[in-house]
C-alpha positions as CSV (number, residue, x, y, z in Angstrom):
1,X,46.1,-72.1,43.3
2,X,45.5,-75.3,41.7
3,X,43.7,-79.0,43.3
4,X,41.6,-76.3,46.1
5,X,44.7,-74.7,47.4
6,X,44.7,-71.0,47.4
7,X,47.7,-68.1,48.2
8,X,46.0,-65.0,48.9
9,X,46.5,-64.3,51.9
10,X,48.4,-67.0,54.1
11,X,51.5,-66.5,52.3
12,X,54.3,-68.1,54.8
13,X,58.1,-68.4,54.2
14,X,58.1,-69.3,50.3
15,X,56.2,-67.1,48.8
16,X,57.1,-64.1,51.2
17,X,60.4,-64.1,49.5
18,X,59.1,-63.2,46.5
19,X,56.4,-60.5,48.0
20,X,59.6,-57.8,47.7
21,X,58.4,-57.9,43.5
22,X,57.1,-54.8,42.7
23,X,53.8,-54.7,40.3
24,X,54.4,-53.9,37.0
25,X,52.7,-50.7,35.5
26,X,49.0,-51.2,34.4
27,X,48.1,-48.7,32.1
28,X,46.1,-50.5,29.3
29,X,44.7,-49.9,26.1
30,X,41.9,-51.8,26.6
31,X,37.7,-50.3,26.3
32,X,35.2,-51.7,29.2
33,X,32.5,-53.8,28.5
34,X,30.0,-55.9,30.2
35,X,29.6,-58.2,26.8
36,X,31.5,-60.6,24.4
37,X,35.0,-60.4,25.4
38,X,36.0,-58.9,28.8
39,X,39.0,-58.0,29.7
40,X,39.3,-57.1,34.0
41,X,41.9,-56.0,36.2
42,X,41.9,-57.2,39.4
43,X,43.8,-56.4,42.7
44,X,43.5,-58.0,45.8
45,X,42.6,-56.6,49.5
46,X,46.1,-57.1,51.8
47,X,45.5,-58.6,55.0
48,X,46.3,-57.4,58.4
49,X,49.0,-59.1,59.7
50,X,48.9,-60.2,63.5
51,X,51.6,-62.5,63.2
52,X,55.0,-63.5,64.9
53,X,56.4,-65.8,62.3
54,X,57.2,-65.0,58.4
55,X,53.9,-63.9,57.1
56,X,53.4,-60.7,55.4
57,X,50.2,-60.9,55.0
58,X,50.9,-59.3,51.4
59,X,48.2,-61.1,48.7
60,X,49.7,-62.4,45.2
61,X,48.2,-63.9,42.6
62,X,49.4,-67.1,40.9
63,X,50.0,-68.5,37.8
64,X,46.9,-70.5,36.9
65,X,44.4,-68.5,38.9
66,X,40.7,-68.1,38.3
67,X,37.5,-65.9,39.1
68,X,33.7,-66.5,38.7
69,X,32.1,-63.3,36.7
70,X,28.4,-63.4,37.5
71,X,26.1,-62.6,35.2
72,X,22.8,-60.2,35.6
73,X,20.8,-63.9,34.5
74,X,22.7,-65.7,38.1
75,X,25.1,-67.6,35.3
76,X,28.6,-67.7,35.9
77,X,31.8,-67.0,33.5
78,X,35.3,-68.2,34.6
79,X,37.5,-65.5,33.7
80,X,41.2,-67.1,33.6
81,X,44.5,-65.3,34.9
82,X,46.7,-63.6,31.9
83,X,50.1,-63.8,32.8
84,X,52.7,-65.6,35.1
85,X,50.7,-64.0,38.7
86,X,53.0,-63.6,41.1
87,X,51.6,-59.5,41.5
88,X,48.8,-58.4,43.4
89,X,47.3,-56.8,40.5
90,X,46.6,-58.8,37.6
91,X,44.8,-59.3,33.8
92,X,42.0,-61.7,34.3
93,X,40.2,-62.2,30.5
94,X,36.7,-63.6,29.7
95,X,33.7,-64.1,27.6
96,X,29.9,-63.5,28.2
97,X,28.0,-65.5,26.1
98,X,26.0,-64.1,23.3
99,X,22.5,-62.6,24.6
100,X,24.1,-62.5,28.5
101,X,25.5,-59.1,30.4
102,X,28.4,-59.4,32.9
103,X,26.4,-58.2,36.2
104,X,27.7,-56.4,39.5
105,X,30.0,-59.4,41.4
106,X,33.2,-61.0,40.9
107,X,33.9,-64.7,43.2
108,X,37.0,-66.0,44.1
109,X,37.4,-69.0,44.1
110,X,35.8,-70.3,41.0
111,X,33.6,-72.9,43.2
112,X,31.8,-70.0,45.3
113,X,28.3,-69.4,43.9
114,X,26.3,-66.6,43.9
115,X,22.1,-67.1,44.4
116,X,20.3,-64.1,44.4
117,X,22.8,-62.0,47.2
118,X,24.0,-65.6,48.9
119,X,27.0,-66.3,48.2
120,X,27.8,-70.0,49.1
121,X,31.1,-71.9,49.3
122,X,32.4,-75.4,50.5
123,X,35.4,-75.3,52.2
124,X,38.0,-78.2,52.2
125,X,38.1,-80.7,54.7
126,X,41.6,-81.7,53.6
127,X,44.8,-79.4,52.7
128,X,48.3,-79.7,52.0
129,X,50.6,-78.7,54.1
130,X,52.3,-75.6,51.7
131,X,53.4,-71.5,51.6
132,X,50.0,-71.0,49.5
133,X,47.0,-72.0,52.2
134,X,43.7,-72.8,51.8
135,X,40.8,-71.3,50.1
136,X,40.7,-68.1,50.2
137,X,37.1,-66.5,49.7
138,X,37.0,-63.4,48.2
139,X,34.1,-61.3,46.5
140,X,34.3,-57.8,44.0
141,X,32.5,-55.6,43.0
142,X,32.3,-54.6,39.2
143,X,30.8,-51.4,38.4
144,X,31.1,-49.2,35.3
145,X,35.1,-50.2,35.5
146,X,37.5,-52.4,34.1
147,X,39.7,-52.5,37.4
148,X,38.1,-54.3,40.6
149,X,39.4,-54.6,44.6
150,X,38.8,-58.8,45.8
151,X,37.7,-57.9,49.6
152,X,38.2,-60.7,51.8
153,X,35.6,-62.8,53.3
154,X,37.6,-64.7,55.9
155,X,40.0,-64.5,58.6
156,X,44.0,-66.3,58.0
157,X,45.5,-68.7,60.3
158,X,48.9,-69.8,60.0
159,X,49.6,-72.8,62.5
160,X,53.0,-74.2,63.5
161,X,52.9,-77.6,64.7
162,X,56.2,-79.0,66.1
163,X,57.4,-82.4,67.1
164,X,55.7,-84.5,64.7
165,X,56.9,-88.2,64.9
166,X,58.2,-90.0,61.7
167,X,54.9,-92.2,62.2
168,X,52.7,-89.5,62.0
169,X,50.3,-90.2,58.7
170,X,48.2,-87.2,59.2
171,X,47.3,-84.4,61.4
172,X,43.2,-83.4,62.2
173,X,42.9,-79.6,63.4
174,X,39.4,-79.5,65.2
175,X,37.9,-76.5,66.8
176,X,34.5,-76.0,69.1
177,X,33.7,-73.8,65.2
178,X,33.1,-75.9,61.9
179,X,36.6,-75.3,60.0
180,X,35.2,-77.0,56.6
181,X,32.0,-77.8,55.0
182,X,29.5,-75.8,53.7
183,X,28.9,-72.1,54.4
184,X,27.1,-68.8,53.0
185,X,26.8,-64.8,53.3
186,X,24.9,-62.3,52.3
187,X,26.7,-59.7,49.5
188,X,27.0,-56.9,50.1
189,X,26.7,-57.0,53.8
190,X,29.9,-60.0,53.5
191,X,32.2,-57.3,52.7
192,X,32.1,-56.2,56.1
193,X,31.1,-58.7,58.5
194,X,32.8,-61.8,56.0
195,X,31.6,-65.1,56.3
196,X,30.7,-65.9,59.9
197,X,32.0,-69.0,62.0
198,X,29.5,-71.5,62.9
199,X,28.8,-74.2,66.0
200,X,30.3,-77.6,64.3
201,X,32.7,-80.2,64.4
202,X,34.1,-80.1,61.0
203,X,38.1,-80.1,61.0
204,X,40.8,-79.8,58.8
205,X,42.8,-82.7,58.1
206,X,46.5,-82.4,56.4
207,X,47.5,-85.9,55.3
208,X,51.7,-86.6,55.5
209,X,52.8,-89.4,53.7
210,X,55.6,-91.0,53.8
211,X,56.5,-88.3,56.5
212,X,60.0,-86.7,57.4
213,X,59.4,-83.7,59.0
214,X,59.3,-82.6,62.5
215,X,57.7,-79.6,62.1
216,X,55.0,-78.6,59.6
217,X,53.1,-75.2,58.6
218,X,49.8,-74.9,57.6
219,X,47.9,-71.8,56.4
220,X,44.5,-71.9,56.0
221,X,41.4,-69.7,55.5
222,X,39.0,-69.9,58.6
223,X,35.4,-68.3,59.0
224,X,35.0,-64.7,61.2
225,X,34.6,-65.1,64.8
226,X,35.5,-66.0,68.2
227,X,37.3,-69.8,68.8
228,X,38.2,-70.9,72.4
229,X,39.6,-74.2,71.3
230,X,42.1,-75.7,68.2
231,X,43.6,-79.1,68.6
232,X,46.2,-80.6,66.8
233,X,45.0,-84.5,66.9
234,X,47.9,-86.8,65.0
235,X,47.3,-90.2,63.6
236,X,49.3,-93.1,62.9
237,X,49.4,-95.4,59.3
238,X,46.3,-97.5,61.5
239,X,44.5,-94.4,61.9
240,X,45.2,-94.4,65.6
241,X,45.5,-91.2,67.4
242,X,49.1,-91.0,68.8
243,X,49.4,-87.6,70.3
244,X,47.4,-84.1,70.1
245,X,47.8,-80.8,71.5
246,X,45.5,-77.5,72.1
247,X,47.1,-74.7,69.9
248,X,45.3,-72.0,72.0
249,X,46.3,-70.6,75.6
250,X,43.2,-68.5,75.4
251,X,40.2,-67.5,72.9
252,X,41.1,-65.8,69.9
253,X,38.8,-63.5,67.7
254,X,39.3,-64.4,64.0
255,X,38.9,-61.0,62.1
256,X,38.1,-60.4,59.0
257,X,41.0,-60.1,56.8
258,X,43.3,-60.8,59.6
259,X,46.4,-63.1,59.8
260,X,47.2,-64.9,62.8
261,X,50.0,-67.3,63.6
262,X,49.7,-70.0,66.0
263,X,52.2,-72.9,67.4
264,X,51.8,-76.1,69.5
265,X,54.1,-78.8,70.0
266,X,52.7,-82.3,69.8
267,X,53.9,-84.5,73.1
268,X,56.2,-87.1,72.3
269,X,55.2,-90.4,71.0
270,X,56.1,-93.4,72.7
271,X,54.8,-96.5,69.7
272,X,52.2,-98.9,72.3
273,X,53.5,-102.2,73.1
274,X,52.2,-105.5,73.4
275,X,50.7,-106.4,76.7
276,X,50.4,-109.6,77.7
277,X,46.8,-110.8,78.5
278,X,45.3,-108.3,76.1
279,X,45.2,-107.0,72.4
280,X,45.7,-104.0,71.4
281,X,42.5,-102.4,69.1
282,X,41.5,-98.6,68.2
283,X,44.6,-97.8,70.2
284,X,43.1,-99.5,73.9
285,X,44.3,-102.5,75.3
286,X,41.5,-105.0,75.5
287,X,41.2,-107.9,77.9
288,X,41.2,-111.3,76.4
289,X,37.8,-112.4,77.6
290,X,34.6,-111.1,79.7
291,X,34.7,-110.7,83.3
292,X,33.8,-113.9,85.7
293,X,32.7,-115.0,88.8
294,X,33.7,-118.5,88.5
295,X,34.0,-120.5,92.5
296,X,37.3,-121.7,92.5
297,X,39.0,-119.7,90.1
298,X,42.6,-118.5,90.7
299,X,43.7,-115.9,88.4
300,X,46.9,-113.7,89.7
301,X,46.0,-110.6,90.8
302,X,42.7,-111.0,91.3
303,X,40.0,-111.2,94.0
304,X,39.2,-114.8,95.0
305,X,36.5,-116.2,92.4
306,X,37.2,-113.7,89.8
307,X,39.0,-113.9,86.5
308,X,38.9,-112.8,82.7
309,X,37.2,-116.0,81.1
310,X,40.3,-118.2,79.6
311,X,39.2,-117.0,75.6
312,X,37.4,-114.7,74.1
313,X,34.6,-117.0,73.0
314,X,33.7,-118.2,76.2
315,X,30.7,-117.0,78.1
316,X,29.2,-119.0,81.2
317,X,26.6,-121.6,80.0
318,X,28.0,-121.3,76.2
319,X,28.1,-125.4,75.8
320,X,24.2,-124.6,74.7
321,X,25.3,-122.3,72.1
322,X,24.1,-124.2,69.4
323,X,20.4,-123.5,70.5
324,X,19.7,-120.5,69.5
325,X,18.0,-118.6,71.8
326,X,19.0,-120.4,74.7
327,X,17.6,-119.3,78.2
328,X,19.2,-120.6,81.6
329,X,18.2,-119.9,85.1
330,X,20.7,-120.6,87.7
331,X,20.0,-121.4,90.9
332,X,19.6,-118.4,93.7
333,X,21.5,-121.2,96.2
334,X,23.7,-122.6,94.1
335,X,25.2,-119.1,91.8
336,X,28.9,-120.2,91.9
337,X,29.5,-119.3,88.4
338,X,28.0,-116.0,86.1
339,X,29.3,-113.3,83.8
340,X,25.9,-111.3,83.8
341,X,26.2,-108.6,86.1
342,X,24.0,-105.1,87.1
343,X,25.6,-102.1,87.0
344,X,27.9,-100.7,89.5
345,X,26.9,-103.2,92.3
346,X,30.1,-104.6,94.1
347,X,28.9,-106.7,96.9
348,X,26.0,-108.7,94.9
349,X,27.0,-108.3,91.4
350,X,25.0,-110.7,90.0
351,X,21.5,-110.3,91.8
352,X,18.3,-107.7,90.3
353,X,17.3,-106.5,93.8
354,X,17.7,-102.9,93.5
355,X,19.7,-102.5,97.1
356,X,22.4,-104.5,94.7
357,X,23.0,-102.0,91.9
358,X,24.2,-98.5,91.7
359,X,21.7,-95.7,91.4
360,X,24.1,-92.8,90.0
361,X,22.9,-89.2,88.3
362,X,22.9,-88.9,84.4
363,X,26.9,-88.6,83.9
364,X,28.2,-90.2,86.7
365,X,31.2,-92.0,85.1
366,X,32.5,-95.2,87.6
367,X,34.8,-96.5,85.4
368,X,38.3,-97.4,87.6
369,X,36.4,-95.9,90.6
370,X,35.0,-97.5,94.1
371,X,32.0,-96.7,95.9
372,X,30.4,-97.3,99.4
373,X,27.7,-95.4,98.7
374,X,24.7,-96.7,96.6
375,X,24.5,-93.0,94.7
376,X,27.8,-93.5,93.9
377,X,29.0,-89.7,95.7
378,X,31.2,-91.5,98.8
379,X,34.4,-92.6,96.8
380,X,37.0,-95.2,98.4
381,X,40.4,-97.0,97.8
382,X,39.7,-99.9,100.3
383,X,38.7,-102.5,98.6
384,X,37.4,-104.2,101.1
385,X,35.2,-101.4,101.9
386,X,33.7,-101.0,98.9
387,X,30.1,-102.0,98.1
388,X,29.5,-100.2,94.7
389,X,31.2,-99.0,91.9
390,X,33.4,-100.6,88.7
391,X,33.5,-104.0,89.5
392,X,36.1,-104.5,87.1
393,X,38.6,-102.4,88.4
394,X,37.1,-104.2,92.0
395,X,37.8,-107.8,90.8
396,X,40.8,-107.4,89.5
397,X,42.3,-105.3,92.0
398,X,43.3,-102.6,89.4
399,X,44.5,-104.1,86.7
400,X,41.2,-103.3,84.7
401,X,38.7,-101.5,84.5
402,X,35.1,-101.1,82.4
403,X,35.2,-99.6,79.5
404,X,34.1,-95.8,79.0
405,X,31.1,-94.7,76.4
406,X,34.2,-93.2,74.3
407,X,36.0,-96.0,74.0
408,X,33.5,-98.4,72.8
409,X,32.2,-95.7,70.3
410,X,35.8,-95.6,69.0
411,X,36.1,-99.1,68.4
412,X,32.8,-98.6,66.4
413,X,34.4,-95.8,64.7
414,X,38.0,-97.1,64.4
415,X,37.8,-100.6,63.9
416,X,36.8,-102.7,61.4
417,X,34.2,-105.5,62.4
418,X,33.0,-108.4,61.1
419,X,29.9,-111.0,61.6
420,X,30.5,-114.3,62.2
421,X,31.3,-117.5,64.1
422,X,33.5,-119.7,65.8
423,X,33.9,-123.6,66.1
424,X,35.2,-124.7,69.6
425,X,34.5,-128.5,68.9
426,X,31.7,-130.2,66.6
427,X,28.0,-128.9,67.2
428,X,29.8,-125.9,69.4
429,X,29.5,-122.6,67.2
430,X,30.2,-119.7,69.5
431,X,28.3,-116.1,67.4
432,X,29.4,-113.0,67.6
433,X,30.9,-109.8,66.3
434,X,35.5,-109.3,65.6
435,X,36.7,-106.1,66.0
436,X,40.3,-105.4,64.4
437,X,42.3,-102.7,62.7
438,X,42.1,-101.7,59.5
439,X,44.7,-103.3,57.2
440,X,47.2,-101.0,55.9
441,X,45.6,-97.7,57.4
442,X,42.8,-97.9,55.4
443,X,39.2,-97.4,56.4
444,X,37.2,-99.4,58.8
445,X,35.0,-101.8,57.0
446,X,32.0,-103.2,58.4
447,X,30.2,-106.3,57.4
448,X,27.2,-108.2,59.0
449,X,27.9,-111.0,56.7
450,X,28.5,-114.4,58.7
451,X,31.9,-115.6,58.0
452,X,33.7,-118.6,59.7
453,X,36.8,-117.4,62.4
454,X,39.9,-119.2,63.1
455,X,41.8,-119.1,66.2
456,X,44.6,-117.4,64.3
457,X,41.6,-114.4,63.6
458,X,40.3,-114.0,67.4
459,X,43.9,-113.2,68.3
460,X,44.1,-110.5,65.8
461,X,41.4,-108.4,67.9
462,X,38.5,-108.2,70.2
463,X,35.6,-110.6,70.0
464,X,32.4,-110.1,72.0
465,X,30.6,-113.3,72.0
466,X,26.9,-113.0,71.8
467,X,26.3,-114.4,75.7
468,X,23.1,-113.3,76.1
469,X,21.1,-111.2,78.5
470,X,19.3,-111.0,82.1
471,X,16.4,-108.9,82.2
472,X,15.8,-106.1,84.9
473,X,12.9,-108.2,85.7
474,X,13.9,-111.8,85.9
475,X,16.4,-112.7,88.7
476,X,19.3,-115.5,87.8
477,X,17.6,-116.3,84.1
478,X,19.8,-115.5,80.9
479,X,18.2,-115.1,78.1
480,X,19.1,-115.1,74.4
481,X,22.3,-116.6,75.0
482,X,23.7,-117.3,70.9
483,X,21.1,-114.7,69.4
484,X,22.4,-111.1,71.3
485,X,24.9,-110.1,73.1
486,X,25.1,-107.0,75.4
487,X,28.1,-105.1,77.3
488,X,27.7,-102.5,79.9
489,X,29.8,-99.1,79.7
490,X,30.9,-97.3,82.7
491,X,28.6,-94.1,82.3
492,X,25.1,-93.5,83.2
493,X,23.0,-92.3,80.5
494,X,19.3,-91.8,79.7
495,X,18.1,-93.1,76.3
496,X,15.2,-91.5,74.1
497,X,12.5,-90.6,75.9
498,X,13.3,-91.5,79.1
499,X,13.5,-89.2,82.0
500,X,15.2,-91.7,84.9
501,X,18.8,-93.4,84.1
502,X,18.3,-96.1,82.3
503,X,21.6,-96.8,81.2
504,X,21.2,-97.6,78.1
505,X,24.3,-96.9,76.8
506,X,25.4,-100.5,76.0
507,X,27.0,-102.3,73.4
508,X,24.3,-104.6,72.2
509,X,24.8,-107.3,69.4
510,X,21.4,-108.9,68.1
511,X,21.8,-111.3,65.1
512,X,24.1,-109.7,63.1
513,X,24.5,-106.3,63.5
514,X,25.9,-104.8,66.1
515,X,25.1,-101.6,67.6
516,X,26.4,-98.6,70.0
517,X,24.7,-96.7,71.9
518,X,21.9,-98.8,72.4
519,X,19.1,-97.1,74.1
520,X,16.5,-99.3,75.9
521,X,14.4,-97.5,78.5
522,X,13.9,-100.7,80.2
523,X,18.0,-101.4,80.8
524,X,18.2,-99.9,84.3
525,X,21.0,-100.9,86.7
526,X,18.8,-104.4,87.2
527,X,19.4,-105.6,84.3
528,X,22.5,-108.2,84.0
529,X,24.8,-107.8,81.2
530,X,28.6,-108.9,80.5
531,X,31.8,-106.5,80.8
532,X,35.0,-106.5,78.2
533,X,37.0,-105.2,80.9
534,X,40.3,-102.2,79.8
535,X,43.5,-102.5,80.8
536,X,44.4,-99.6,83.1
537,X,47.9,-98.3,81.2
């Protein structure tokens, strides 16, 4: 049970081979004493098995194992294994310090604590994949005896996952219960409830390097109670998800001491290619630039007018980038070219009347969706019928769409960014934030550092040029174009506070840092900001 990884009871096909051994004979010589040196024997509780694969649910001790002797002061003693293990009953020796009295509880493993009658315990958030499992908590009593019964304080799961690609770096098990982190009981109650699931997101994850296996087990200790949800998430080298799977056809009850085995078969991973006309980021294909209306442009596929801007850089009105701050008000007769647009309004994207913008309940989701009502309830294909809606998915005809809340939070969360700027031409700096992959499958770094970008660096991700913004209030102005930046995503949302949409949800750049969600009571469907359109796979 050595570097957190713990046999006791989710024993799979290694170690059941050797569960035939039969325990030696324990009848020692030894006197009992609660001071100097201690010598206990300890057994452990079996499980009970509700399994259809190898387990036996039969608990061993192994070579190297440890328990936590608490003393009547709250102190702790390790008391270290005596022998080879491999029995359920085995010679566990120790020694209470001078002054000190061994007191009424016994923890495994050594890293549970014991306040008052709390016990306490942090459970790993990463495992091997191995026969022996995953911390299993166990508690004794010690009385006026040398020998003492480890009860156990969790439930066993043993989960099969098949069909796990050569390029799968690591697998994330995540359940609507907390399977890691930090949890407690209360001794002596534990013994019969055990320590109780908990509301969380915490998961498991099981790193595979260098992987060669299509099929991997993993036993692990999980807290008492009901789960109606485990997925199996798997992740590429570049910490992209590539696949993931619900283990579950219905809730389960974990019980305490029991064993269960559980399989899943990941779906079959196709490696994303290139698509021309976007780059590839967090695992979505990105457009490469913001949506347009532009009179006279002629992109293919598109609706007369429309296009994605010709790089990533470019914003309408961006020659004035290099005064910062710049404002520009268009002409309300004259609006033959703008990238500022209110949300969900089709047939006068650009204008702040309200009768131009969607008006949609908290939730409403319009990403790769059409509209002819303003409520955004009266869906249609036609899209010459429609009025309001995505007007991504609109302009190009179906080729994009905006992106959703979840996919701009995972390129916060996935992707590395960095601060900085680009040169066009002399006196033309064009701001704003590059998102990429992390080299090498390593961590996403952030840094709000200004940095100088080559062309050779756009084209390795997604950059969102700080364009500016139009006010709910102010029809055809832009404002801060070169200081802030902000991007609509497809869902409405309230923010902080606020009890009408406001959709606030939007990826907002200003100076240096950038920033999702970005709540802003006063971003209603008005206001006019830009769109990084998705590519519709």
């Amino acid at each position: 049970m050595k570097k957190s990884l713990f046999c006791c009871c989710a024993a799979a096909a290694a170690l059941a081979a050797g569960c035939g051994k039969s325990d030696k004979g324990y009848d020692p010589d030894i006197k009992f004493s609660k001071t100097g040196d201690v010598t206990l024997i300890a057994s452990i509780e079996n499980c009970t098995t509700k399994a259809s694969l190898v387990n036996t649910g039969e608990a061993r001790w192994l070579q190297g194992d440890a328990i936590s002797v608490i003393c009547t002061d709250g102190t702790a003693v390790q008391f270290a294994l005596d022998g080879t293990g491999e029995t359920r009953k085995a010679f566990f020796k120790g020694t209470i310090p001078a002054g000190k009295e061994m007191g009424g509880w016994a923890l495994y493993p050594v890293s549970a604590t014991l306040s008052g009658s709390t016990v306490s315990v942090e459970l790993p958030g990463e495992i091997i994949p191995s026969s022996q499992g995953s911390c299993s908590v166990m508690a004794a009593r010690i009385e006026d005896s040398y020998d003492i019964t480890f009860k156990q304080l969790m439930a066993y799961f043993t989960v099969q996952i098949g069909n796990v690609s050569p390029e799968t770096a690591k697998i994330e098990l995540k359940s609507d219960k907390s399977l890691s982190g930090q949890f407690s009981a209360t001794l002596p109650d534990a013994l019969e409830t055990g320590i109780v699931a908990q509301a969380g997101s915490n998961g498991i994850v099981i790193p595979l390097p260098e992987n060669t296996v299509s099929t991997i087990t993993v036993p692990f200790a999980a807290p008492v109670g009901e789960y109606g949800s485990l997925i199996a998430v798997a992740y590429d080298a570049g910490n992209n998800n590539i696949g993931e799977v619900e283990c579950l056809t219905a809730p389960i009850k974990a019980e305490l001491a029991g064993l269960r085995s559980i399989s899943a078969t990941l779906p079959t991973y196709a490696p994303k290619q290139p698509i021309e006309g976007t780059v590839l980021v967090a695992g979505i294909y990105w457009a490469l630039g913001n949506l347009q209306h532009v009179t006279g442009s002629t992109d293919d596929g598109f609706q007369t007018d429309w296009r994605i801007a010709p790089a990533q850089w470019e914003y309408i009105n961006s020659g004035n980038a290099g005064s910062a701050g710049t404002a520009v008000t268009f002409s309300p007769t004259n609006y033959t070219q703008y990238d500022h647009f209110n949300w969900g309004g089709i047939g006068n994207p650009y204008d702040n009347v309200a009768a131009n913008s969607a008006v949609a309940t908290v939730g409403t989701d319009i990403s790769g969706k059409m509209y002819t009502s303003q409520n955004c309830t009266t869906t249609t294909t036609d899209f010459t019928a429609a009025t309001f809606g995505d007007l991504a998915y609109w302009a190009s005809k179906g080729k994009f769409r905006m992106p959703k809340p979840a996919e701009l939070q995972k390129l916060m969360d996935e992707a590395s960014y960095q601060y900085g700027c680009y040169t066009v031409s002399p006196g033309k700096d064009i701001t704003g934030v590059l998102f990429t992959d992390p080299e090498n499958g390593g961590e996403p770094v952030h840094s709000e550092v200004e940095t100088t970008f080559t062309a050779e660096d756009i084209a390795k991700g997604v950059f969102l040029p700080k364009g500016g913004r139009r006010y709910n209030t102010q029809a055809y102005v832009v404002n801060v174009q070169g200081t802030q930046g902000t991007y609509w995503a497809s869902e409405s949302s309230t923010g902080s506070g606020a009890t009408q949409p406001c959709y606030g949800t939007v990826f907002h750049i200003v100076s240096a840092k950038a920033t999702f969600p970005y709540w802003n009571a006063a971003f209603d469907a008005k206001a006019g900001f830009m769109i990084r359109p998705v590519y519709i796979e």
